[in-house]
GUKOLVO-723861 format. One record per residue (C-alpha): residue number from 1; residue in three letters; x, y, z. Coordinates in steps of 0.25 Angstrom, whole numbers, plus 5000, padded with zeros to 4 digits. Example, Ala and Ser with C-alpha at 12.3 -4.5 7.8 and 13.67 -1.06 7.14 Angstrom:
BEGIN
<1, 'ALA', <5049, 4982, 5031>> <2, 'SER', <5055, 4996, 5029>> 
END
This chain:
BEGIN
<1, 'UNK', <5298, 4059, 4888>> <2, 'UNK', <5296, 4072, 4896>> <3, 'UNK', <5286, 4084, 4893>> <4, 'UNK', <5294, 4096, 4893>> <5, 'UNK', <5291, 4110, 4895>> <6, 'UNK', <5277, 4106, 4902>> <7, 'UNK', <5271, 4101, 4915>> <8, 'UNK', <5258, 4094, 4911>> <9, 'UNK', <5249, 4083, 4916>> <10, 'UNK', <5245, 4071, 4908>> <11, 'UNK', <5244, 4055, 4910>> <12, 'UNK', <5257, 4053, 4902>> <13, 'UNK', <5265, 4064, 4911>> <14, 'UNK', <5272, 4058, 4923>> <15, 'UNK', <5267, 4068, 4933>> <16, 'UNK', <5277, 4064, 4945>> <17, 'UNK', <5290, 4070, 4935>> <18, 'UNK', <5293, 4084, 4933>> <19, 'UNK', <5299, 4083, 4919>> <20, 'UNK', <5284, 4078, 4913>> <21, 'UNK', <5288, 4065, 4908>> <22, 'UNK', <5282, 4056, 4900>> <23, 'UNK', <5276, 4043, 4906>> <24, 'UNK', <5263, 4038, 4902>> <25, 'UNK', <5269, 4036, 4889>> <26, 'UNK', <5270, 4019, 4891>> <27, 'UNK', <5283, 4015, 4882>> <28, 'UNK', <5290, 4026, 4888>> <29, 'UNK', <5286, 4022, 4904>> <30, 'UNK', <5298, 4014, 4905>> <31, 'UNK', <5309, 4007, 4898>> <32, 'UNK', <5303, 3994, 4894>> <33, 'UNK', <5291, 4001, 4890>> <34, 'UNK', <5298, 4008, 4879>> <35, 'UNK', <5306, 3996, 4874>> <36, 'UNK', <5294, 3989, 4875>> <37, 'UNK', <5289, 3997, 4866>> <38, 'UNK', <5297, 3999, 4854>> <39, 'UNK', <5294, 4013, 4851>> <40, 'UNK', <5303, 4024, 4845>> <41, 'UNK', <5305, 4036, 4854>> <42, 'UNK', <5299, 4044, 4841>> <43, 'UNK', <5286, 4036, 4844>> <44, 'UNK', <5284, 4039, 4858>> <45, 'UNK', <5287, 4052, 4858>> <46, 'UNK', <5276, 4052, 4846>> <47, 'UNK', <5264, 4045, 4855>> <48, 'UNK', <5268, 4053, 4868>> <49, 'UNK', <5266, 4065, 4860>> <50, 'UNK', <5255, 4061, 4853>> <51, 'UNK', <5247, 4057, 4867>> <52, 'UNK', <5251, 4070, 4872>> <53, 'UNK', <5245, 4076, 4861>> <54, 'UNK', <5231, 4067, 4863>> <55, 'UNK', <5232, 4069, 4877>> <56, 'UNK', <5237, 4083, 4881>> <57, 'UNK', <5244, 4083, 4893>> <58, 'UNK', <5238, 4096, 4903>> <59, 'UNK', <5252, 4106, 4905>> <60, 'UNK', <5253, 4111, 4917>> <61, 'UNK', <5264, 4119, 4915>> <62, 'UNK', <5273, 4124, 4906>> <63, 'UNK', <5288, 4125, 4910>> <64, 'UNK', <5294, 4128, 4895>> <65, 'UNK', <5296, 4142, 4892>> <66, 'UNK', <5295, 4139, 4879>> <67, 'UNK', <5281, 4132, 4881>> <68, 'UNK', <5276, 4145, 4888>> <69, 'UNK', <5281, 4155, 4878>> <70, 'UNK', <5274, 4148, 4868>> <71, 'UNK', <5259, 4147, 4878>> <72, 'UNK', <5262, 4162, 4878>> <73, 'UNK', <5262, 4164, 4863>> <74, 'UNK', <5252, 4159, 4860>> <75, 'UNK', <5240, 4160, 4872>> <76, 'UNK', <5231, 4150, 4876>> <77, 'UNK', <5216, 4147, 4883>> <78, 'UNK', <5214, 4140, 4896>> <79, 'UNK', <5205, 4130, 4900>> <80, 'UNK', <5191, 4132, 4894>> <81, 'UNK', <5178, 4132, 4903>> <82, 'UNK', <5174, 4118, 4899>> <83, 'UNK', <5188, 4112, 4904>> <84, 'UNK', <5194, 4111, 4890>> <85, 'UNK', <5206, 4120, 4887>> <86, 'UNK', <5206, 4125, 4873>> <87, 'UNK', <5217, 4121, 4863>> <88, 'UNK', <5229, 4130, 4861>> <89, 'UNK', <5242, 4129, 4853>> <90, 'UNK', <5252, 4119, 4861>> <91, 'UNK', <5266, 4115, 4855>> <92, 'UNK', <5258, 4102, 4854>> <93, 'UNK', <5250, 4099, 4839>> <94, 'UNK', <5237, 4103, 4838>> <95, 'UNK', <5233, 4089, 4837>> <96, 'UNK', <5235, 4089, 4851>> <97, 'UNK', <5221, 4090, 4854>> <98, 'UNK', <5214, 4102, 4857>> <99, 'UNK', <5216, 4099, 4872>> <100, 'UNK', <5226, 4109, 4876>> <101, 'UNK', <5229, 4115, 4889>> <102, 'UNK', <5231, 4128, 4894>> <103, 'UNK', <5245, 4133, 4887>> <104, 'UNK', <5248, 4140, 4876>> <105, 'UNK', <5257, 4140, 4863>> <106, 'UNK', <5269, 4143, 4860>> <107, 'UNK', <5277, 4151, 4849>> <108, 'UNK', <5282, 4141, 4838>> <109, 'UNK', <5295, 4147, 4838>> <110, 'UNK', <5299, 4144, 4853>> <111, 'UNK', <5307, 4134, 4856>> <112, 'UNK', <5296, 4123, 4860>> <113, 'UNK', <5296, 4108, 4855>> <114, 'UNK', <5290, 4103, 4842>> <115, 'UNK', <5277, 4099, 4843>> <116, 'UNK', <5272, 4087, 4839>> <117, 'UNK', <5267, 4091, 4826>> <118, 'UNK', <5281, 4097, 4823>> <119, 'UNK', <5286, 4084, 4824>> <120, 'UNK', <5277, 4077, 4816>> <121, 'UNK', <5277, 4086, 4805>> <122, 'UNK', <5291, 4084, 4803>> <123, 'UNK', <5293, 4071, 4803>> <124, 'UNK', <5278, 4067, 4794>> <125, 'UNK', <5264, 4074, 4788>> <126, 'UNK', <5258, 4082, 4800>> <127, 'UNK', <5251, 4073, 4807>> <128, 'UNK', <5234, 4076, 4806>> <129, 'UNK', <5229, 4087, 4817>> <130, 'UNK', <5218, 4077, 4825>> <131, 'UNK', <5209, 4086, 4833>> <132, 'UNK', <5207, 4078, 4848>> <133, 'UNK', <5196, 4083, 4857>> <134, 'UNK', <5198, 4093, 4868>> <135, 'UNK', <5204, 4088, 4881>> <136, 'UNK', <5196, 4093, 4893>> <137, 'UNK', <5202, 4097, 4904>> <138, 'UNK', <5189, 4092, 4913>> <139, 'UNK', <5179, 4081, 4913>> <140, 'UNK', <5167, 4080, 4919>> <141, 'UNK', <5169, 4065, 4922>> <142, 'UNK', <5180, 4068, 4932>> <143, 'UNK', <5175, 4083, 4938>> <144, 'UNK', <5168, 4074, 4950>> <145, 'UNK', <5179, 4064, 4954>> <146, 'UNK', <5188, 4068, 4965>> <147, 'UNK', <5203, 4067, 4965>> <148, 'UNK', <5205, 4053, 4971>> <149, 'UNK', <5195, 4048, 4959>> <150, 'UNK', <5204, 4055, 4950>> <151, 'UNK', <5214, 4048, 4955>> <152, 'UNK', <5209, 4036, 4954>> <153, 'UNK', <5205, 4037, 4942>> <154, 'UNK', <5218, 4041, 4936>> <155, 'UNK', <5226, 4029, 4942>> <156, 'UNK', <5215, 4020, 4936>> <157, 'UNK', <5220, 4018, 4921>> <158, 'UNK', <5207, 4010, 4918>> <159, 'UNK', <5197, 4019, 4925>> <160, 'UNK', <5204, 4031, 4918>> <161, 'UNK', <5205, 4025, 4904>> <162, 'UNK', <5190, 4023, 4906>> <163, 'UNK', <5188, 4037, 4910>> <164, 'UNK', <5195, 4041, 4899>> <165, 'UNK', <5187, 4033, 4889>> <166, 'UNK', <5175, 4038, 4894>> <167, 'UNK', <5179, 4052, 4890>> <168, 'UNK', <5173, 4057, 4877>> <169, 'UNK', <5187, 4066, 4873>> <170, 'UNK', <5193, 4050, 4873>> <171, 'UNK', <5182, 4044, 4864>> <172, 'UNK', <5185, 4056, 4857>> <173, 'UNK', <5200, 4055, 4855>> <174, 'UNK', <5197, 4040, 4853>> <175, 'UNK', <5186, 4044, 4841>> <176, 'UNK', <5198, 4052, 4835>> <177, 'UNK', <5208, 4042, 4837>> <178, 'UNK', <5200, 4032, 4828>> <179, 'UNK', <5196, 4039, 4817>> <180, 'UNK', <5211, 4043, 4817>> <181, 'UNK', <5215, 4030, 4816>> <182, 'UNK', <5202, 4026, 4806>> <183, 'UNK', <5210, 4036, 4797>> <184, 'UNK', <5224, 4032, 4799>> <185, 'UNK', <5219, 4017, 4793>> <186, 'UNK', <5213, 4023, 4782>> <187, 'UNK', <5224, 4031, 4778>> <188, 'UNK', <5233, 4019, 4781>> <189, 'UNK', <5225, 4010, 4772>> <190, 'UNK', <5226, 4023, 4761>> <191, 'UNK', <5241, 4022, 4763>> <192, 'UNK', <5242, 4007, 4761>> <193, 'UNK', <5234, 4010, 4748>> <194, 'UNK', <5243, 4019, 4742>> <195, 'UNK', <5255, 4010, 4747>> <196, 'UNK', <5251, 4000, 4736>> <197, 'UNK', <5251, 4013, 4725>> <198, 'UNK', <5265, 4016, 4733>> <199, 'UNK', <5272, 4002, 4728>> <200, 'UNK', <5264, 4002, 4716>> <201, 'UNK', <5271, 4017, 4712>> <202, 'UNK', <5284, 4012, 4719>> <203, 'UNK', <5284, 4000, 4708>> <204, 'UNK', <5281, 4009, 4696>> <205, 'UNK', <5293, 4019, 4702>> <206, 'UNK', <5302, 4007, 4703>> <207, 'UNK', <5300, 4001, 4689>> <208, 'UNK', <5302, 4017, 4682>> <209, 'UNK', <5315, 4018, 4692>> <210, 'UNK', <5321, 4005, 4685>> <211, 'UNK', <5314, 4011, 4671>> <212, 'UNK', <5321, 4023, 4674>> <213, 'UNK', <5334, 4016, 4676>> <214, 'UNK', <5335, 4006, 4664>> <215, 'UNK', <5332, 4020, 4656>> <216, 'UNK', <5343, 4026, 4663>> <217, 'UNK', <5353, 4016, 4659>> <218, 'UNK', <5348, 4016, 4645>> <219, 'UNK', <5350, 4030, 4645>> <220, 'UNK', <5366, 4029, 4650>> <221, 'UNK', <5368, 4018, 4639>> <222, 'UNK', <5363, 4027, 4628>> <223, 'UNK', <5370, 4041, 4635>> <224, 'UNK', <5384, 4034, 4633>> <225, 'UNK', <5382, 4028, 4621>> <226, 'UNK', <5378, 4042, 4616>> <227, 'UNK', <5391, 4051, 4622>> <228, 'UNK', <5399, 4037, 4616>> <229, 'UNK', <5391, 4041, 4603>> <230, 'UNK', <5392, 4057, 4604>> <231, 'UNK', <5405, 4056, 4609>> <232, 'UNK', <5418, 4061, 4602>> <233, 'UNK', <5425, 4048, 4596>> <234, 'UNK', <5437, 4043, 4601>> <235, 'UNK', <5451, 4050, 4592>> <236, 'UNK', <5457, 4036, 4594>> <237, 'UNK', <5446, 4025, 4592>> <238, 'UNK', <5445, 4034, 4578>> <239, 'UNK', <5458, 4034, 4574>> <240, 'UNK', <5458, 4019, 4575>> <241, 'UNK', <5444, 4017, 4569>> <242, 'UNK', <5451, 4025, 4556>> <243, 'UNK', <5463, 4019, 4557>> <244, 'UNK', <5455, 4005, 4555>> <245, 'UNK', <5446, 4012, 4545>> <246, 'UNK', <5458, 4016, 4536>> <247, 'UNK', <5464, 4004, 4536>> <248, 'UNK', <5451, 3996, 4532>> <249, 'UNK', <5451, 4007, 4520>> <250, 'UNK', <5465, 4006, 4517>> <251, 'UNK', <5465, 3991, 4515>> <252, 'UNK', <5451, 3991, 4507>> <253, 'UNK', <5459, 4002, 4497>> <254, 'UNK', <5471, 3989, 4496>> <255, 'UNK', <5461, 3978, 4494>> <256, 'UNK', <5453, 3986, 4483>> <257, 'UNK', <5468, 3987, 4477>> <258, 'UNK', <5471, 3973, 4478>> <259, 'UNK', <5459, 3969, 4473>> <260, 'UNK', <5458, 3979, 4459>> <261, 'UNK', <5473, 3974, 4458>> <262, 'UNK', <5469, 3958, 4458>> <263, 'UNK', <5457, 3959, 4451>> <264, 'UNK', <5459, 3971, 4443>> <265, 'UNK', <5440, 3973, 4441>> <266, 'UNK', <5438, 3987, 4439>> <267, 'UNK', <5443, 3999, 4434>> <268, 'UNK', <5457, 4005, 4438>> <269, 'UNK', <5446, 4018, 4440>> <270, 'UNK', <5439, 4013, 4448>> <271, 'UNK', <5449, 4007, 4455>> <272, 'UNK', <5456, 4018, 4459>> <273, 'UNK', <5443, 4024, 4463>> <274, 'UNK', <5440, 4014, 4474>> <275, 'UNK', <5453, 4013, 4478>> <276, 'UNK', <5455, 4027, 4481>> <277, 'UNK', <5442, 4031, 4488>> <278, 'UNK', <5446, 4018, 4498>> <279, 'UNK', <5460, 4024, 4500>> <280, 'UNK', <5454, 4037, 4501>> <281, 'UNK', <5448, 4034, 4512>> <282, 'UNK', <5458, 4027, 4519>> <283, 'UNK', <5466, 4040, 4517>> <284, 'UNK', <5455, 4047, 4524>> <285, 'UNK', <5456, 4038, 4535>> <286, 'UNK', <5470, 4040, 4537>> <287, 'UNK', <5468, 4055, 4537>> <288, 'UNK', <5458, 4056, 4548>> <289, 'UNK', <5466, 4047, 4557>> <290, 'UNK', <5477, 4057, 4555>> <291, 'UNK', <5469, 4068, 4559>> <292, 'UNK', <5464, 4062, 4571>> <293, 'UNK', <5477, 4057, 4573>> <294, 'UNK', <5483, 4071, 4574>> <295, 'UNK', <5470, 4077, 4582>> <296, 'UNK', <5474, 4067, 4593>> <297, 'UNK', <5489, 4071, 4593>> <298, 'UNK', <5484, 4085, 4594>> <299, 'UNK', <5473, 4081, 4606>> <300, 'UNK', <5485, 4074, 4613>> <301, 'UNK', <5494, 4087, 4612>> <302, 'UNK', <5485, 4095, 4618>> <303, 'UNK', <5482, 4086, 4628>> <304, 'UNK', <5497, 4086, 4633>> <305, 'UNK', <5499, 4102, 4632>> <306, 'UNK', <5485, 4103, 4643>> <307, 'UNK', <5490, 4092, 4651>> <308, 'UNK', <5505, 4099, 4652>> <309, 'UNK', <5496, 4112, 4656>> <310, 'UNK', <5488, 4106, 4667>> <311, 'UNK', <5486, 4110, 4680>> 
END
């Protein structure tokens, strides 16, 4: 990982390299390290920016034009009387703490990278603006130690991790750092609430999804039984349904014949009144099976006349 665009000074910056890599950052120091570690590359990128952002490296100087354009635009304040230089707009989120160092902004349109909260707006929700304390640039603990003391204590990682602790701006980052994570149990403990609700609405979905589907089939039974019902009946099927319907007539008109003839009961009248209403409609079968008859001839000539036509 390499800082681009900027000369600056910081723990995590390998001072010794002109391209401002990044080396404090322990499951990138070597190989093994980062197999060791099983991170994603997303991941890393993501806690060495976030450091940077807790811990501001100092710029020295700006080597991207782009960078200096945008310090231009925008105009900045230098180091204050009391050692602490003032905040200003950095491509860097405001979260960043209000310890920023003597640049200045940039004009959102240049060509500069994205800054972190570009890139985590669009991948989630905007992460919550957390308002860290000012950085000074001098501390009084240190203004009487000569350099070989600085020295010394910088190559000593536990007398420099004790100076650190002794610094009121740590137990101040410290403070926020655990109320921060006070609130991320309790909203993890609101989000294992409303998990249960989640399965509970996830069930009640699921049971209305199968609902929805056994209504559905219902629905296709009933819609084909209603376009059979609605639909035009077959010239065919009722040619042959009146063709057994005429027969049936026919031979009730012959039995009632045979049976007047053998057993003579009734009146010759009466008689020739049954008789003639059952042959009456057997007649009237016939006819409508002739007409049908001659409407499918009709159909099945017109039918050939377009199909000679076709294109």
């Amino acid at each position: 990982m390499i800082l681009l665009g900027v000369k600056v000074r910081h723990p995590w910056v390998s001072s010794t390299s002109s391209t401002m890599r990044v080396t404090g950052y322990a499951p990138i120091q070597s190989e093994q390290a980062w197999k060791r570690s099983n991170s994603l590359l997303g991941e890393a990128v993501h806690h060495v920016v976030k450091h940077f952002q807790l811990n501001p490296p100092q710029v020295l100087e700006i080597t991207d034009n782009g960078l200096q354009s945008m310090n231009k635009s925008t105009g900045t304040s230098g180091a204050s009387d009391n050692g602490i230089r003032k905040s200003t707009p950095t491509p860097t989120p405001p979260r960043s703490g209000n310890a920023i160092y003597n640049v200045t902004g940039k004009n959102p349109h240049d060509d500069a990278p994205p800054s972190y909260n570009v890139v985590a707006e669009a991948e989630s929700t905007p992460a919550p603006a957390i308002h860290m304390p000012q950085i000074r640039l001098k501390y009084d603990e240190v203004q009487n130690l000569s350099r070989e003391e600085l020295d010394e204590l910088l190559q000593d990682d536990l007398e420099f991790k004790a100076f650190v602790h002794r610094l009121k701006v740590f137990d101040d980052i410290h403070t926020i750092g655990s109320s921060r994570l006070d609130e991320n149990v309790v909203l993890a403990k609101r989000n294992l609430e409303q998990g249960e609700k989640w399965k509970i609405l996830q069930i009640e979905v699921n049971e209305l999804h199968r609902t929805l589907n056994l209504k559905l089939n219902h629905f296709s039974e009933f819609e084909d039984q209603q376009t059979a019902i609605c639909a035009p009946p077959d010239t065919k099927l009722t040619i042959e349904k009146l063709q057994r319907a005429k027969k049936e007539a026919f031979d009730e008109s012959e039995e009632l014949a045979e049976d007047w003839v053998e057993n003579g009961k009734g009146s010759v009248d009466d008689f020739c009144k049954r008789f003639l209403e059952q042959r009456t409609i057997h007649h009237m079968r016939a006819a409508k099976i002739e007409i049908l008859n001659r409407q499918q001839r009709c159909l099945d000539s017109s039918t050939d006349v377009l199909s000679k036509f076709s294109f």
